[in-house]
C-alpha atoms as a printed R data frame, in Angstrom:
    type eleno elety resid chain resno      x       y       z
1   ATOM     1    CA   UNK     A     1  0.000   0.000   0.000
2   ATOM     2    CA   UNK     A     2  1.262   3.286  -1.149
3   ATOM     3    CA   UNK     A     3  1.891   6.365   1.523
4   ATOM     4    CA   UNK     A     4  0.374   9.156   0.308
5   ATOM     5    CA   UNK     A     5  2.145  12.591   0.053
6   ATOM     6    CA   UNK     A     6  2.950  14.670   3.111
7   ATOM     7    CA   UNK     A     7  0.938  17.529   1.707
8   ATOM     8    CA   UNK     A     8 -1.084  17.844  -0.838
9   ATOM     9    CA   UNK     A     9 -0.684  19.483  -4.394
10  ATOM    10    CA   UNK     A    10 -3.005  23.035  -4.792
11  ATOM    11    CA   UNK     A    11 -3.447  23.875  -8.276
12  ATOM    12    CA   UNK     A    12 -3.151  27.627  -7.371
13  ATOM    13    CA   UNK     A    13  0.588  26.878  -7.038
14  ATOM    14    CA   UNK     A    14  0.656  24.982 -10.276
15  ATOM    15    CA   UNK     A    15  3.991  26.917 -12.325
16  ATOM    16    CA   UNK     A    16  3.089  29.065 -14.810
17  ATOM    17    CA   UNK     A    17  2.306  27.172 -18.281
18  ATOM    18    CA   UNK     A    18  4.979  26.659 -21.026
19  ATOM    19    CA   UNK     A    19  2.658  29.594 -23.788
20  ATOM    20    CA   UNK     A    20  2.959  31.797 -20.646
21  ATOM    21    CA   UNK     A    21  6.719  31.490 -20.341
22  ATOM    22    CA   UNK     A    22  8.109  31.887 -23.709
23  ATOM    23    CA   UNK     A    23  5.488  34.924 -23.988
24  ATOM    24    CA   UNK     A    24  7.311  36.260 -21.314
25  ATOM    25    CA   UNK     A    25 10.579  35.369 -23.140
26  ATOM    26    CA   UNK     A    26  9.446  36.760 -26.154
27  ATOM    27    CA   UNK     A    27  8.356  40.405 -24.612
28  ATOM    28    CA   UNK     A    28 11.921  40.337 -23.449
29  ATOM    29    CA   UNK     A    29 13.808  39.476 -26.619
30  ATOM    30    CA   UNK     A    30 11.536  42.096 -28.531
31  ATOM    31    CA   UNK     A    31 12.202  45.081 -26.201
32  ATOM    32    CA   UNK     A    32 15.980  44.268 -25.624
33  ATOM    33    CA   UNK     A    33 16.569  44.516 -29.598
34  ATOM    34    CA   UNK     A    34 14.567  47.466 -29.397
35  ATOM    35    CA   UNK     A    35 16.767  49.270 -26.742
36  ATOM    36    CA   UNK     A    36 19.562  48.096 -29.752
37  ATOM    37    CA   UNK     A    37 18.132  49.867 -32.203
38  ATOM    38    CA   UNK     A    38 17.800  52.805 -29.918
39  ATOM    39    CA   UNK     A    39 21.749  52.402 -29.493
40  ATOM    40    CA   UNK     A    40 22.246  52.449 -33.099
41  ATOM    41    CA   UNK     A    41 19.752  55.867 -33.700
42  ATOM    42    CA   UNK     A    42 21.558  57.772 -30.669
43  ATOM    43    CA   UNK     A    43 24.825  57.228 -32.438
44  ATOM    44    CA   UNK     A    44 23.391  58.357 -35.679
45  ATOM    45    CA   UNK     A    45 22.063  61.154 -34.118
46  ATOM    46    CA   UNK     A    46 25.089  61.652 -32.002
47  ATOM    47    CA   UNK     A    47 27.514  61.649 -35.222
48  ATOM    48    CA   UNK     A    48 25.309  64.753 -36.890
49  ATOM    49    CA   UNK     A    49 25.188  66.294 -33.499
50  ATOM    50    CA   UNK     A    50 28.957  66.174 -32.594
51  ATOM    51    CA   UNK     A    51 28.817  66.977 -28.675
52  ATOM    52    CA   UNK     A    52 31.420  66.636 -26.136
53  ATOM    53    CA   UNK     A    53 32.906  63.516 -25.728
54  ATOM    54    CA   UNK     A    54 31.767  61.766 -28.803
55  ATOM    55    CA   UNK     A    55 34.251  59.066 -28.582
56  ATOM    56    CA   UNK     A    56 33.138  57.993 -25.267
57  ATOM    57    CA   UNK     A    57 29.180  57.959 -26.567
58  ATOM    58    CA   UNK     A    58 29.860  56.194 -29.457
59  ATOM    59    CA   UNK     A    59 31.845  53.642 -27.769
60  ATOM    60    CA   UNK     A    60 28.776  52.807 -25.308
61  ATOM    61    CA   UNK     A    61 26.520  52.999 -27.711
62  ATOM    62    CA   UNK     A    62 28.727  50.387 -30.038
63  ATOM    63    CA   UNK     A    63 28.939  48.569 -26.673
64  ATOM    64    CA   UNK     A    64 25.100  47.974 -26.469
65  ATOM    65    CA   UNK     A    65 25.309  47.298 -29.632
66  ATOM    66    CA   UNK     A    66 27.186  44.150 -29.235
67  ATOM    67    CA   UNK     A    67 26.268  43.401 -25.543
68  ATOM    68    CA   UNK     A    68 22.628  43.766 -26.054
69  ATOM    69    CA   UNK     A    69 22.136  40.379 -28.818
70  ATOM    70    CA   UNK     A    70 24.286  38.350 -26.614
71  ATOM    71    CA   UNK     A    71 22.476  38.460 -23.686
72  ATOM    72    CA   UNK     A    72 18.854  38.801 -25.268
73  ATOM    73    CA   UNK     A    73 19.873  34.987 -26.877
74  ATOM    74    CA   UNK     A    74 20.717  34.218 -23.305
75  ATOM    75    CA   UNK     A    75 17.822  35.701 -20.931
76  ATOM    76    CA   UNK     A    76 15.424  34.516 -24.308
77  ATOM    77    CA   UNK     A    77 16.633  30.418 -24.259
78  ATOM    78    CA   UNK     A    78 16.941  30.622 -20.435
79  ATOM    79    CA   UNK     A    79 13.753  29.298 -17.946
80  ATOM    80    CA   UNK     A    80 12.348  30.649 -15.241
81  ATOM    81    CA   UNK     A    81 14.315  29.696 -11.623
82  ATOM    82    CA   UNK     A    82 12.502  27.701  -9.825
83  ATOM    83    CA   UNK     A    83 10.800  29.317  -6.640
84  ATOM    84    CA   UNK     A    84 10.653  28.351  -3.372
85  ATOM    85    CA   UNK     A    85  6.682  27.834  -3.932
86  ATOM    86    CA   UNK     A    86  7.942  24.753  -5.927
87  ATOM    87    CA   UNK     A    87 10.899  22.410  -4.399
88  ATOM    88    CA   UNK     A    88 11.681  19.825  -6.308
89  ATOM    89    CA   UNK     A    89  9.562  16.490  -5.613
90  ATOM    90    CA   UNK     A    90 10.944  14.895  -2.541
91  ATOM    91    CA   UNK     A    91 12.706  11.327  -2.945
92  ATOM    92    CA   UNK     A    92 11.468   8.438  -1.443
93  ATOM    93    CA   UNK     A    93 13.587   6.841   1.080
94  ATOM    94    CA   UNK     A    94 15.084   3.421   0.254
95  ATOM    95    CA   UNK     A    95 13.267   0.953   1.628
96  ATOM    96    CA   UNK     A    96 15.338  -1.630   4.532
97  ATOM    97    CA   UNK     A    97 16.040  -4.570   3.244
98  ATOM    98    CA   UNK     A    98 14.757  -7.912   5.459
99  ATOM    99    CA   UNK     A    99 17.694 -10.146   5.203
100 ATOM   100    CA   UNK     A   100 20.731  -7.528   5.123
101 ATOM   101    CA   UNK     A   101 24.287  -9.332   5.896
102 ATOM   102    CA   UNK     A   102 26.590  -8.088   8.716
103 ATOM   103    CA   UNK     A   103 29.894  -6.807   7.099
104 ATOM   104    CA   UNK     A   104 33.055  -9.267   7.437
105 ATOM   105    CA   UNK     A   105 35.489  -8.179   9.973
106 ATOM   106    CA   UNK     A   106 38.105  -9.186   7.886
107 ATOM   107    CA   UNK     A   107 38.346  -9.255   3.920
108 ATOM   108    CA   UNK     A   108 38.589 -12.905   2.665
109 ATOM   109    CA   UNK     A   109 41.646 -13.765   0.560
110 ATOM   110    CA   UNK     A   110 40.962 -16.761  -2.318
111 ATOM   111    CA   UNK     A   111 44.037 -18.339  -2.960
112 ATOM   112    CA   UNK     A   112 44.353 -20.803  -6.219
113 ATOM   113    CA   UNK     A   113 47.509 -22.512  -5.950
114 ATOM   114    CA   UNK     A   114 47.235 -25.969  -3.512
């Protein structure tokens, strides 16, 4: 006969479902290319403009540029972490066995010659 679990499973703290997630994922992706393009207009607009320190803008804005694709790949592929709401399923306990045998005090040594 089966235990049954310690506590039981509310569907109100089911995770959220797989559609929900890469939504999620998605809205991310979108919005960090968008804050690229945004890096690539400001240096556009920063090149006509010519104010102090250009070199230093453009290099950030090149930065984000190359940053920004990297890590929208990685945040975009990557799942949620797991909450405390959710532990991982416990593991059942291993069972005693009924006819265990009492270790040998000494190790036994087979010898094949006469």
């Amino acid at each position: 006969m089966k235990k049954p679990p310690e506590r039981p499973v509310l569907i109100t703290d089911a995770a959220r479902s797989q559609s929900d997630q890469l939504r999620s994922r998605e809205i991310r992706y979108v919005s960090m290319m968008a804050v690229r393009a945004g890096c690539l207009i400001a240096g556009a607009i920063l090149i006509s403009v010519r104010p102090p320190l250009l070199s230093l803008w453009l290099i950030l804005c090149a930065a984000g540029m190359v940053f920004l694709p990297w890590a929208a790949v990685l945040i975009a592929n990557d799942r949620p972490p797991k909450s405390r709401a959710h532990p991982p399923a416990p593991r059942p306990e291993p069972s005693p066995r009924a006819l265990e045998e009492p270790p040998d005090p000494a190790p036994r040594t087979i010898d094949l010659e006469p």
